[in-house]
C-alpha positions, -999 to +999 in steps of 0.1 A: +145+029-190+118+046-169+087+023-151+057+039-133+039+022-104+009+033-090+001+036-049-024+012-033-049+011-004-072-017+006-107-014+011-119-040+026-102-070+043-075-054+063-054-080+083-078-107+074-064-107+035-036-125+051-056-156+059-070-158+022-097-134+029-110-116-004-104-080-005-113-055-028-080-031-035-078+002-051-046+013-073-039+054-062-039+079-092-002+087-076+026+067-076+064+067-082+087+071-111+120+047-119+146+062-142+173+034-144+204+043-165+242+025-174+271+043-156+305+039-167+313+033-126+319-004-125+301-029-102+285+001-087+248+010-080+236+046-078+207+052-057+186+082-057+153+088-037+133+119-044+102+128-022+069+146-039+086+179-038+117+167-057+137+168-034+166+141-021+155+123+007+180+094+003+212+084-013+238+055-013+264+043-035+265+001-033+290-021-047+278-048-061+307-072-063+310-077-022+273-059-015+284-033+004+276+002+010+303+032-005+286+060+012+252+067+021+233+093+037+207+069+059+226+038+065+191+015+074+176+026+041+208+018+020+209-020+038+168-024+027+181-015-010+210-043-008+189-066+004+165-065-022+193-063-050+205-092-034+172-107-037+172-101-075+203-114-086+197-145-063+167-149-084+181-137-119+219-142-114+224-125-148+216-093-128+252-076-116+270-104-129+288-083-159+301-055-136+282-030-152+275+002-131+236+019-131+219+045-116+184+040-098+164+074-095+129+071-077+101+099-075+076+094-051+043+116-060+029+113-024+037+121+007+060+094+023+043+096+056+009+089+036+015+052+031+007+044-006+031+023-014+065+036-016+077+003-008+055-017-032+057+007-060+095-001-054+093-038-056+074-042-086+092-015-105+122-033-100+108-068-106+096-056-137+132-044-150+145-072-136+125-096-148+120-115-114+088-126-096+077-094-078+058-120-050+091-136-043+109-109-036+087-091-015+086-123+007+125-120+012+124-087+022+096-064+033+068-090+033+026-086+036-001-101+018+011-089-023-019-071-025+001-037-029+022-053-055-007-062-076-022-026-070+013-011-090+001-032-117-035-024-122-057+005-137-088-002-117-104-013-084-095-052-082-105-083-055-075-098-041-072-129-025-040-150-015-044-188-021-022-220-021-013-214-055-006-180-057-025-145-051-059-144-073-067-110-092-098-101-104-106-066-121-143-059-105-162-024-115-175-004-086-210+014-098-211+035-070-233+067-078-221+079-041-186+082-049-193+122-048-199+116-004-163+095+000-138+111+016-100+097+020-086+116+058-053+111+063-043+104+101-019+127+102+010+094+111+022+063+087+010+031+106+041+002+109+030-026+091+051-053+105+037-041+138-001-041+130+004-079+112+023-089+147-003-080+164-036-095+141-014-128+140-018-128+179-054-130+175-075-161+174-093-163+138-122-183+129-134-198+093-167-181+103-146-149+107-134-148+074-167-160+057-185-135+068-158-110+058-160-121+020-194-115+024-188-081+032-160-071+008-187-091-022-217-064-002-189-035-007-191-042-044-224-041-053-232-015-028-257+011-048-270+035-020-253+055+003-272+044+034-268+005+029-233+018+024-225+032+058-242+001+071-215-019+057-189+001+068-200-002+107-203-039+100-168-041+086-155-021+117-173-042+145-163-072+126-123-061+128-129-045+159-138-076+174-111-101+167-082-071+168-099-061+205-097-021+191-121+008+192-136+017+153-121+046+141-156+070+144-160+058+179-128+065+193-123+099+175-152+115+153-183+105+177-202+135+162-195+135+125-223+128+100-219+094+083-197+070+088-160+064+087-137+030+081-097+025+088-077+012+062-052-004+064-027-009+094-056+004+121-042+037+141-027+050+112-025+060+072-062+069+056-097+067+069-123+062+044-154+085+050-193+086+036-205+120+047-219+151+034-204+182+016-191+198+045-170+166+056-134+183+046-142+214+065-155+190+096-122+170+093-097+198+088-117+215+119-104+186+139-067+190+130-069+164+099-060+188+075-054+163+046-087+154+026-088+138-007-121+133-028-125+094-042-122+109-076-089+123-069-074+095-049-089+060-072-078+053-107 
């Protein structure tokens, strides 16, 4: 059986998503591959984890009768994977009930330090074989707002929004004609998430906060000219800025470029987003930020 999920960043919305904010996602054109086989090895789980150059970056061997770990080469990693295996057949107990054996293979097509989604592209693949709530079990074990899981899923840009029922999904076209002057930069680290969200929920957050951030994500959308563009890019970076008590992105590093230029994500870390002319990969990779990635290459 073999499941593709694609990558994920978030647009607009960082941190605030997770107070029901809405946010408008983007699934990546890259993503990861999930092989998953019978093996004659009983009550055993074999785990393979290939990075983007095909090589093996991780490997364990679980049994699943006492959820244990046979041999591994990262220990940490091989715990994460019981975990969620756990998580499944607590869900599905049909899962690893008939001693069967199986053998996982995952191939990332990014970068693992770019942070697309190896995690979520891992959650939902394995919901979807399962046949378990992918939302569930990313609430028992790595957490976050869903919106990555719902990103594996789709073929377009999306609005996301978590709510007392459940996360809303709405498929929304973006009729940009300045898509040619976006720029994904890479920040040349892989920002912790649990560490970013620890340090938002320390924050005070208003109703007003969050209205006025829906407002921005629904002025993203229908955005149709560069210029009001980069307006609403420094608006959405004061606005976080403010309430996170951290310098923009632009300010603190790229004071000279030519447009403008919003975090993503986890601030500190992962992608930039950038409106700026022509010569913006060669300004970027002149500043040691070799990885640039046109929004035609990067969006489905």
């Amino acid at each position: 059986m073999q499941i593709y999920k694609h990558g994920k960043l978030l647009l607009t919305a960082e941190y605030a998503v997770l107070d029901g904010a809405c946010a408008l996602a983007l699934p990546t054109v890259k993503g990861q591959k999930f092989t998953i086989t019978q093996k004659d090895q009983a009550n055993t789980v074999i785990w393979q984890a290939l990075d983007c150059e095909g090589k093996l970056w991780f490997w364990a061997e679980i049994r699943t009768s006492d959820w244990t770990v046979i041999k591994t080469n990262e220990t940490g990693s091989a715990r994460a994977i019981i975990q969620l295996l756990k998580a499944i057949h607590t869900q599905n107990p049909s899962m690893f009930s008939n001693g069967s054996g199986l053998k996982i293979k995952c191939q990332l097509e990014f970068p693992q330090d770019w942070g697309l989604g190896s995690s979520s592209t891992l959650i939902a693949a394995m919901a979807e074989w399962s046949k378990t709530d992918p939302y569930w079990l990313s609430k028992k074990t790595f957490g976050g707002s869903g919106y990555d899981l719902a990103a594996a899923n789709m073929n377009g840009p999306f609005i996301y929004q978590l709510s007392e029922n459940g996360p809303k999904i709405k498929t929304t076209p973006l009729n940009w004609p300045f898509k040619d002057q976006l720029y994904f930069i890479h920040r040349n680290k892989k920002q912790n998430s649990r560490e970013s969200i620890a340090h938002y929920r320390n924050q005070s957050i208003s109703e007003a906060w969050l209205n006025q951030i829906n407002d921005l994500t629904q002025e993203f959308i229908q955005a149709r000219d560069a210029q009001d563009f980069g307006q609403l890019i420094r608006a959405h970076e004061s606005a976080i800025a403010e309430v996170l008590n951290l310098i923009p992105v632009k300010q603190e590093l790229f004071p000279d470029f030519k447009g403008e230029i919003k975090s993503l994500g986890g601030w500190g870390g992962d992608f930039m987003l950038a409106l700026g002319p022509k010569s913006s990969p060669d300004y970027f990779k002149a500043k040691g930020f070799p990885t640039v990635i046109s929004f035609a290459d990067m969006v489905r």
